[in-house]
PALO-120438 format. One record per residue (C-alpha): residue in one letter; x, y, z. Coordinates in Angstrom, 3 decimals. Each point is the difference from the previous one (the first is absolute). Layout:
N
('A',(X,Y,Z)),
...
//
This chain:
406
('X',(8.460,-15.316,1.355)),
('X',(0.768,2.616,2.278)),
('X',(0.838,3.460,-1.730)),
('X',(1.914,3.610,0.723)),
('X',(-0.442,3.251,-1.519)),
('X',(1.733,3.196,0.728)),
('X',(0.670,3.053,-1.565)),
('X',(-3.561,1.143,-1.186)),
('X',(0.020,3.874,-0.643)),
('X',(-3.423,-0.008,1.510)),
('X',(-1.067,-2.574,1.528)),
('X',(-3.953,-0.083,0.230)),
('X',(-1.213,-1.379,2.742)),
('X',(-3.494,0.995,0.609)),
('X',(0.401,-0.029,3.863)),
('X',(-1.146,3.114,0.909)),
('X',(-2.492,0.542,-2.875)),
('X',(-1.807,3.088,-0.197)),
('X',(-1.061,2.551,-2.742)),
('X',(3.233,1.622,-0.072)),
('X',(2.317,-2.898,2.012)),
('X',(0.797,-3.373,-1.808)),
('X',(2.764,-1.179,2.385)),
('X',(2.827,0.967,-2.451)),
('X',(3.461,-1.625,1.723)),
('X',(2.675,1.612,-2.263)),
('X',(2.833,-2.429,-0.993)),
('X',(-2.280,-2.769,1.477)),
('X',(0.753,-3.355,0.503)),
('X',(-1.842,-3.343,1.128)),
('X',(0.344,-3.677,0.618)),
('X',(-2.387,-2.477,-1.304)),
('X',(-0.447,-3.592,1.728)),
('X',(-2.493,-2.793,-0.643)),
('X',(-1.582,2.420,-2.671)),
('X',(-0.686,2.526,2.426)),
('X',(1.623,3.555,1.048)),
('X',(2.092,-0.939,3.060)),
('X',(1.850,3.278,0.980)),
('X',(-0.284,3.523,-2.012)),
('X',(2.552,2.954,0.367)),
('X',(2.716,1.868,-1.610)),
('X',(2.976,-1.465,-1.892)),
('X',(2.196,0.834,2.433)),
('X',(-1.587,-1.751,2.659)),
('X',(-0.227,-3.157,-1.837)),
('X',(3.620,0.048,-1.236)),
('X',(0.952,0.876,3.917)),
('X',(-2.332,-2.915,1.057)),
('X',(1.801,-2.681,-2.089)),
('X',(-2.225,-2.445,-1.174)),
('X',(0.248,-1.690,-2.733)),
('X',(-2.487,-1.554,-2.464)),
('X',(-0.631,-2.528,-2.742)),
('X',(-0.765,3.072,-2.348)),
('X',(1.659,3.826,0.376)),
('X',(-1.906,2.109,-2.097)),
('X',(2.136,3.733,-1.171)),
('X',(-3.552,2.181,-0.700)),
('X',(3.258,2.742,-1.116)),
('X',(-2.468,3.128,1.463)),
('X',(-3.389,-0.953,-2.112)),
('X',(-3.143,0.143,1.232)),
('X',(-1.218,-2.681,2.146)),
('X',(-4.055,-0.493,0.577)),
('X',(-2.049,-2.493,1.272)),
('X',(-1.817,-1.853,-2.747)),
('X',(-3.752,1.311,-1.500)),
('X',(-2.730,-1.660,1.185)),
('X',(-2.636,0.635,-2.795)),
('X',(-3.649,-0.291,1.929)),
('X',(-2.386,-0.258,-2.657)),
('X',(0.919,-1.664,-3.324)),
('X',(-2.545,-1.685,-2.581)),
('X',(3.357,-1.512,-1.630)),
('X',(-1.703,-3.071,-0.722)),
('X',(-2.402,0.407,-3.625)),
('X',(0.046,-0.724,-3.494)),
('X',(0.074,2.346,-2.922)),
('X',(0.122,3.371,-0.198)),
('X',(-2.466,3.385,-0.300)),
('X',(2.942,2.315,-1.666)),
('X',(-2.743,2.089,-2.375)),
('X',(-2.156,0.334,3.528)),
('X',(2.734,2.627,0.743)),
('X',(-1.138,2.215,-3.276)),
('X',(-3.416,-0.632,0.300)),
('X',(0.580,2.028,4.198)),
('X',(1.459,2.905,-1.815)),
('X',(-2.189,0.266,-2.448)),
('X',(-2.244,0.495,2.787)),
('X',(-1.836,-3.342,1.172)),
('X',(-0.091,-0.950,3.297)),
('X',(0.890,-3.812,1.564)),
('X',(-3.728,-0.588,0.916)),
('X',(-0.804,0.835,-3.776)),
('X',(2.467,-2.121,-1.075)),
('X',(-0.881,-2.693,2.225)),
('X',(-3.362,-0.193,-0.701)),
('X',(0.668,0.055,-4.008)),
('X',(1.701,-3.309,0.617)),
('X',(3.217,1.655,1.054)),
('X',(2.346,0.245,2.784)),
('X',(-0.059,-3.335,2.995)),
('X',(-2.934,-1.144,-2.503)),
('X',(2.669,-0.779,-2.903)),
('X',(2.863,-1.013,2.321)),
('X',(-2.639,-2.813,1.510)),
('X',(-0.519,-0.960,-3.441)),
('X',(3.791,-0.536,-1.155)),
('X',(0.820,-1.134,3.828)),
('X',(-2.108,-3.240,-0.159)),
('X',(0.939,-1.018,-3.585)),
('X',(3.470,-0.042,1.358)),
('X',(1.776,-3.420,0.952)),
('X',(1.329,0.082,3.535)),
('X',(3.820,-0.317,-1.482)),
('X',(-1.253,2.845,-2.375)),
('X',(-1.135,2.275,2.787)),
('X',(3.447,-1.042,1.986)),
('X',(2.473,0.985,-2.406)),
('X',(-1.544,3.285,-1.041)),
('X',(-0.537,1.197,4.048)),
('X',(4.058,-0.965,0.345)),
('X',(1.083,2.073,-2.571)),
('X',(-2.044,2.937,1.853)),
('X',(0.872,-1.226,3.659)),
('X',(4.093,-0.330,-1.257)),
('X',(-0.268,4.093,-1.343)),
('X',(-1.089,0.058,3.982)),
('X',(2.958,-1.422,1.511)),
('X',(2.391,2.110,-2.480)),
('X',(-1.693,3.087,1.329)),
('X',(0.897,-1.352,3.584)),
('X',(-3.290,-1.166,1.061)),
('X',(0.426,-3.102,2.642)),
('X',(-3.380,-0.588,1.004)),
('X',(-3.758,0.327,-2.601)),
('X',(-3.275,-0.418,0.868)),
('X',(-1.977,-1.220,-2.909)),
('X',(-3.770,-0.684,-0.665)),
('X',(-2.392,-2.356,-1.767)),
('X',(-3.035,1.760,-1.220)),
('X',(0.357,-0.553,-3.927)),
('X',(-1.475,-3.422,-0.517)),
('X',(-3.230,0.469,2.729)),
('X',(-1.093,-3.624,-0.262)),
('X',(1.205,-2.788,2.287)),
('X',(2.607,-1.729,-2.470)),
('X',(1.246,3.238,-1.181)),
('X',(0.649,1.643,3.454)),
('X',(1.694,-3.365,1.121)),
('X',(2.425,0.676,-2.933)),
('X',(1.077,2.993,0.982)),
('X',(0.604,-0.884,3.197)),
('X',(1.765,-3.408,-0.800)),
('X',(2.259,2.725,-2.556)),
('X',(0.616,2.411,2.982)),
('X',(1.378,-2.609,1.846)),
('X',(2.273,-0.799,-2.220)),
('X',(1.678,3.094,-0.530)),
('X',(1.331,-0.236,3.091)),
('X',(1.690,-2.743,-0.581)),
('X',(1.624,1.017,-3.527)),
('X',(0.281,3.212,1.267)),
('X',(1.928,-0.431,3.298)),
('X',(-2.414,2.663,1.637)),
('X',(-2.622,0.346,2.008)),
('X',(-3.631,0.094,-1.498)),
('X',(-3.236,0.976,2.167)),
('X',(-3.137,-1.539,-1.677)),
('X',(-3.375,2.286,-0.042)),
('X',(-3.036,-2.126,-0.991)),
('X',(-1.706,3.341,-2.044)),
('X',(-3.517,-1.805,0.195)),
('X',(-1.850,3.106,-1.042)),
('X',(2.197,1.827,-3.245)),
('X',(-2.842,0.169,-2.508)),
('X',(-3.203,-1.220,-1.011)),
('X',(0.723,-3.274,-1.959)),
('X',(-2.545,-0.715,-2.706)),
('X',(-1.827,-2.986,0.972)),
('X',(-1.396,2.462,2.557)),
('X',(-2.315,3.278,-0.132)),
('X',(-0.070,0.918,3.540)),
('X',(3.145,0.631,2.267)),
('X',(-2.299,-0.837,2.845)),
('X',(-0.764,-3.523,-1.690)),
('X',(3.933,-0.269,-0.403)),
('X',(1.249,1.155,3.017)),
('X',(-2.223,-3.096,1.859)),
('X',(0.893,-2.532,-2.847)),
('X',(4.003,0.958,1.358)),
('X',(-0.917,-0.202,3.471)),
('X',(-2.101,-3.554,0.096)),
('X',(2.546,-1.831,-3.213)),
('X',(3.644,2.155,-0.598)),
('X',(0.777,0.832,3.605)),
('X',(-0.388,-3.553,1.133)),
('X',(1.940,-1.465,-2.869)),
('X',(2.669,2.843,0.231)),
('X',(0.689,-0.059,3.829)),
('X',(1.135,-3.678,-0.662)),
('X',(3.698,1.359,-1.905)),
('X',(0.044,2.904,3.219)),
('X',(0.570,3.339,-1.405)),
('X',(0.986,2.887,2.609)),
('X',(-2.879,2.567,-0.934)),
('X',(-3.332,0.297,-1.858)),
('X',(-0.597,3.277,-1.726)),
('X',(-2.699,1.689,-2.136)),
('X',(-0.516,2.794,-2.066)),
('X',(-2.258,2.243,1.940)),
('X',(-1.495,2.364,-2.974)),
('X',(-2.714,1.845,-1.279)),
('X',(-1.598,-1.746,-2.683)),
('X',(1.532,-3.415,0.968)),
('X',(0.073,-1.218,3.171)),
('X',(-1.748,1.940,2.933)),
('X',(1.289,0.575,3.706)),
('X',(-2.832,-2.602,1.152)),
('X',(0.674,-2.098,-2.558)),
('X',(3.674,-0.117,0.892)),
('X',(-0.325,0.006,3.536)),
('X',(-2.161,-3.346,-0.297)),
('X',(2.951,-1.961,-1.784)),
('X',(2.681,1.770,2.344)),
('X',(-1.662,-1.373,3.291)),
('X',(-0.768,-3.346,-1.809)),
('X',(4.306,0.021,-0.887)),
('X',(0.797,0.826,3.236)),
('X',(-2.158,-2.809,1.368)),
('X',(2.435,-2.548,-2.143)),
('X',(2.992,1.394,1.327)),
('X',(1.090,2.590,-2.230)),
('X',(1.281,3.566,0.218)),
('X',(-1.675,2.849,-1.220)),
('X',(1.029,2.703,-2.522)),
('X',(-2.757,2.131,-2.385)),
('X',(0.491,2.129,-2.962)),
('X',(-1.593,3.390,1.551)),
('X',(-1.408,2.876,-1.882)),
('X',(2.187,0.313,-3.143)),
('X',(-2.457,1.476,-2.511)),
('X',(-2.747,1.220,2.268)),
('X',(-0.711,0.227,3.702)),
('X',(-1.218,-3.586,0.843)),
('X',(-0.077,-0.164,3.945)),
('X',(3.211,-2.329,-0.719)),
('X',(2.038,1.695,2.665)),
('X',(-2.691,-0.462,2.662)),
('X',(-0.502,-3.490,-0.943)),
('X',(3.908,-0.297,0.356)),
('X',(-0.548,1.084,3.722)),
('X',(-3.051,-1.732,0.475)),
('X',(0.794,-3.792,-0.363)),
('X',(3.639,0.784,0.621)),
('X',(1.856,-0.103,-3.119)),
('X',(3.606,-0.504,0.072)),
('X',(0.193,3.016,-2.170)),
('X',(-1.865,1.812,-3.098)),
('X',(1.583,1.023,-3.334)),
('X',(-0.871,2.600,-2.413)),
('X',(-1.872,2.282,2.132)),
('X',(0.028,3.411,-2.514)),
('X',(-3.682,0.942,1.207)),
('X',(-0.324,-1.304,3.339)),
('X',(-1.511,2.009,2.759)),
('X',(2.500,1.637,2.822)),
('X',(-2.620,-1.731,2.446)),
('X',(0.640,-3.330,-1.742)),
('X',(3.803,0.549,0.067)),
('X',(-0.236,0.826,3.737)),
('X',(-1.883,-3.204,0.695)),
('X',(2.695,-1.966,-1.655)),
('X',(2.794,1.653,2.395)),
('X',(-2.417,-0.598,2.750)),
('X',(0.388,-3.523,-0.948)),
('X',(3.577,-0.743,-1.364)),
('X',(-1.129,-0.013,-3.223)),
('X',(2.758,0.445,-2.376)),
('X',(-0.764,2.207,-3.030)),
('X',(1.796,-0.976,-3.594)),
('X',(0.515,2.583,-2.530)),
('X',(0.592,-1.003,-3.438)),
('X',(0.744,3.220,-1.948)),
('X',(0.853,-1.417,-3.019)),
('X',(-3.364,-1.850,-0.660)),
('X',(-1.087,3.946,0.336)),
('X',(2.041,0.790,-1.980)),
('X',(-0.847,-2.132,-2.969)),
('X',(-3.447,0.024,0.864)),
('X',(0.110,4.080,-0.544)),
('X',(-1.859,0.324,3.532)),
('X',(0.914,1.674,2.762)),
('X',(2.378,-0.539,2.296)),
('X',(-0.256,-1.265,3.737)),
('X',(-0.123,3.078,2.529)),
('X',(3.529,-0.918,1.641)),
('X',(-0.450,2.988,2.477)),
('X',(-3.951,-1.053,1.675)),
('X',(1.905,-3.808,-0.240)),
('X',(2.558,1.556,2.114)),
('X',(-2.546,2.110,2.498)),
('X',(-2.199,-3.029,0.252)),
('X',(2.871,-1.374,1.897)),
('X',(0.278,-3.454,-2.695)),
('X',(2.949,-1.957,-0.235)),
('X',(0.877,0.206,-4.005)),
('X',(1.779,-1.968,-2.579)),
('X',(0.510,-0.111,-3.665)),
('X',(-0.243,-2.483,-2.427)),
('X',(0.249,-0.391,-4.039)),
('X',(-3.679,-1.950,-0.147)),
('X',(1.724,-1.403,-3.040)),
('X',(-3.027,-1.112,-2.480)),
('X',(-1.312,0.114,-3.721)),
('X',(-1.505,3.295,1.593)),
('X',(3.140,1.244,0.980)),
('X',(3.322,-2.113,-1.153)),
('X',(2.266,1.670,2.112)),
('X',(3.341,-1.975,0.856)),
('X',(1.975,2.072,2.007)),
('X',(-0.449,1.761,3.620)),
('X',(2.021,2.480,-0.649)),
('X',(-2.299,1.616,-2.743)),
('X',(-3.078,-0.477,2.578)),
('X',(2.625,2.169,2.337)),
('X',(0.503,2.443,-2.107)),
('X',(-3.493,0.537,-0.714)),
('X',(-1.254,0.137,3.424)),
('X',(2.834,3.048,0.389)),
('X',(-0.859,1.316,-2.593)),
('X',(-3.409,0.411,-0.344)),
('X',(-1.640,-0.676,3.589)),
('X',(2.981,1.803,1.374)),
('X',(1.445,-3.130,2.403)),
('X',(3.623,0.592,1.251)),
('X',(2.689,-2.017,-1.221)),
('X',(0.500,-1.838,3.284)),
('X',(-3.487,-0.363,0.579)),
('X',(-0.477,-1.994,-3.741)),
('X',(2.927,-2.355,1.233)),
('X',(-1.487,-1.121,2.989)),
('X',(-3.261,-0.211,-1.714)),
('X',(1.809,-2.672,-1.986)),
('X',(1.890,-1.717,3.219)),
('X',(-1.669,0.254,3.501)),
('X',(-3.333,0.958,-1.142)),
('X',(-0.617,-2.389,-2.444)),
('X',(1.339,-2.401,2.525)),
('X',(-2.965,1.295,2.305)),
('X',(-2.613,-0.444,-2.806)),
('X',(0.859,-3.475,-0.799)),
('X',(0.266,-0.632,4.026)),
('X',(3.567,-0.826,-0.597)),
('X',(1.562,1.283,3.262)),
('X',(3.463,-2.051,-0.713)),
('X',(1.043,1.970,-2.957)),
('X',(-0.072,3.655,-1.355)),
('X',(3.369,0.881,1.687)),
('X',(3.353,-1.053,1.044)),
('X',(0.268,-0.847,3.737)),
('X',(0.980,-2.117,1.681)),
('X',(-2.413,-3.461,-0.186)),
('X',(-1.434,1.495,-3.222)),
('X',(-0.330,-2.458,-3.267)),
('X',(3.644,1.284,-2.094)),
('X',(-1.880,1.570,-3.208)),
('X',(2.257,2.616,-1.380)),
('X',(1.015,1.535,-2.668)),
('X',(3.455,1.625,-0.895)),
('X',(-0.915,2.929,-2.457)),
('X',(2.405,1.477,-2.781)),
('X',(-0.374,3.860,1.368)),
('X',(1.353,1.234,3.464)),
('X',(-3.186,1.851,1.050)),
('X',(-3.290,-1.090,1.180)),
('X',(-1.773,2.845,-1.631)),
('X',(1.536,-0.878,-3.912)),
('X',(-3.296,-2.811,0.448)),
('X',(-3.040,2.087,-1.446)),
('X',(2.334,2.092,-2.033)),
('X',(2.245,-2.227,-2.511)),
('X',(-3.053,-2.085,-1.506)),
('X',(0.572,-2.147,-3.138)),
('X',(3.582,-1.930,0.434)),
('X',(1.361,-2.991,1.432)),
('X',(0.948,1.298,3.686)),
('X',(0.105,-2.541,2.313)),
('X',(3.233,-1.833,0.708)),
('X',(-1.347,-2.792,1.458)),
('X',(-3.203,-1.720,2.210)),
('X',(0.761,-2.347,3.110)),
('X',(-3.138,-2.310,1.215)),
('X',(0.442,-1.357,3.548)),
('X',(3.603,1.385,-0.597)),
('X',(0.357,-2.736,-3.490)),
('X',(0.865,1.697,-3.038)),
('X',(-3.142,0.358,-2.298)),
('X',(0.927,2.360,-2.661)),
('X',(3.170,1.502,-1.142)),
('X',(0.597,2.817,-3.092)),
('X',(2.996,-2.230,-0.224)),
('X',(-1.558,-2.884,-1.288)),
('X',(-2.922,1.701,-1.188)),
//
């Protein structure tokens, strides 16, 4: 079904996107044919041009944006770790935690006693809060089951979401999350994934392989040994880098060519540089800082390093965050990013991390994700946090959510 909308206030197109320009058409208009933008302009143009459509679509001056990509979820788990949130302010760190049984440990254990249906219904009701906060597009990752059977699960489950979900998922095989318990040595792991999980995984294709590149879990040789081995099989590469301690994660980003690193609150300005040397795409997830009571990435030697950036709500146990537009207003907040700059970091620069160069903006031959807004001004995003503010989210210009029917 071809589709018509005119007379959005502001019309965000991402076009021209730079730290302080976000393509803003005001009372914007666009046409929308074979789930795909087809022309974008202003209302008047359209209404001069004539053309008519199976849907016309009054936005009545709201805010119109392209939909959130979300680039690094862990949406699919069992359980929950709500008293792991007192036991941070009362002063224990997540490695403490972890290694008292804790943390990824205690998800893996509640993970693989779940039934498949189990695991689906629970990740919907997350995924769904998703899609009311206008997300389009999720990457999610395995990494709480970390045997064969369990992993496959997880998988199997993210693949279904699409599918009851009406959007997009990307599927990360997380190989290396945590230390399971039938093992002692992350070295002994990492080769049992390599020679009997990668094999087994590779056969269900995922788009990426990632691993958590840490201090105290899984070291920079270790990790570089299973990314090589992925991208042997096929896969594309992402890494946790650096979150808790300076772990050589942005190098190895760089090194074996990562499609991009997330976390990144201690890496080098060397290792940042290497990964804008080599189009490595760095993902901030403030809010997992946030709740982790660490600090936060250093947005301005991201910025000098010359990195492409995004954001994303790395929605876990860890951090059970639901909504972009609280991840926005952190990252103005409290690493100082520019209004326009958190947008894109949800749009076009996720896009870029996922290596999803059809989507992210509305242009012409771009997928039709949007989203029609209930305030008239792009910068309302990271400040009214809490309510029920989207009007509606298109998919490949279908209707997938409506407060209407909500």
């Amino acid at each position: 079904m071809d589709l018509s909308l005119y007379n959005a206030g502001q019309l965000v197109t991402m076009r021209k996107a730079d730290e302080d320009d976000i393509g803003i058409i005001e009372d914007g208009a666009f046409i929308v044919k074979d789930g795909k933008f087809a022309w974008v302009g202003k209302t008047r143009e359209l209404k001069e041009m004539g053309i008519h459509t199976d849907m016309n679509i009054d936005a009545e001056g709201l805010l119109v944006t392209p939909g959130f990509i979300d680039p690094h979820t862990h949406l699919v788990f069992a359980g929950s770790r709500e008293n792991e949130l007192d036991r941070k302010i009362r002063g224990e760190s997540y490695i403490r935690i972890l290694k008292s049984g804790g943390g990824i440990n205690r998800t893996i254990v509640s993970t693989r006693k779940a039934s498949e249906s189990e695991l689906l219904e629970s990740s919907l009701s997350r995924l769904k809060q998703l899609v009311r906060q206008g997300v389009t597009t999720v990457e999610v990752k395995t990494g709480y089951c970390q045997d064969v059977q369990g992993e496959l699960k997880m998988l199997r489950v993210a693949s279904q979401l699409s599918a009851r979900s009406g959007i997009d998922i990307v599927r990360t095989f997380l190989g290396l999350h945590s230390l399971p318990p039938e093992f002692n040595s992350s070295g002994d792991y990492a080769d049992f994934v390599i020679r009997e999980m990668l094999p087994a995984v590779v056969k269900i294709k995922p788009d990426f392989a990632d691993c958590f590149c840490e201090e105290g879990l899984f070291s920079s040789s270790v990790c570089k040994k299973y990314l090589e081995s992925s991208r042997l099989l096929g896969l594309k590469l992402k890494v946790h880098a650096d979150e808790f301690s300076y772990s050589h994660g942005a190098e190895l980003a760089a090194e074996v060519g990562c499609t991009s690193a997330d976390h990144l609150e201690n890496s080098s300005a060397e290792g940042l540089s290497m990964m804008a040397s080599k189009n490595v795409s760095a993902v901030l997830l403030p809010g997992t800082a946030f709740y982790s009571r660490i600090k936060q990435p250093d947005l301005k030697k991201v910025k000098e390093s010359g990195c492409s950036f995004a954001l994303g709500t790395d929605l876990s146990p860890n951090s059970w965050i639901e909504s972009p537009q609280l991840v926005m207003a952190i990252a103005c907040v409290q690493m100082g990013m520019k209004i326009s700059e958190a947008i894109s970091a949800f749009t076009i620069g996720a896009a870029k991390a996922l290596s999803l160069g059809d989507r992210g903006m509305i242009g012409v031959g771009k997928i039709a994700d949007f989203v029609i807004h209930r305030v008239r001004n792009y910068m309302f995003l990271p400040y009214r946090v809490g309510g029920s503010y989207i009007h509606s989210v298109f998919k490949k210009g279908n209707l997938i959510y409506s407060s209407k029917e909500a």
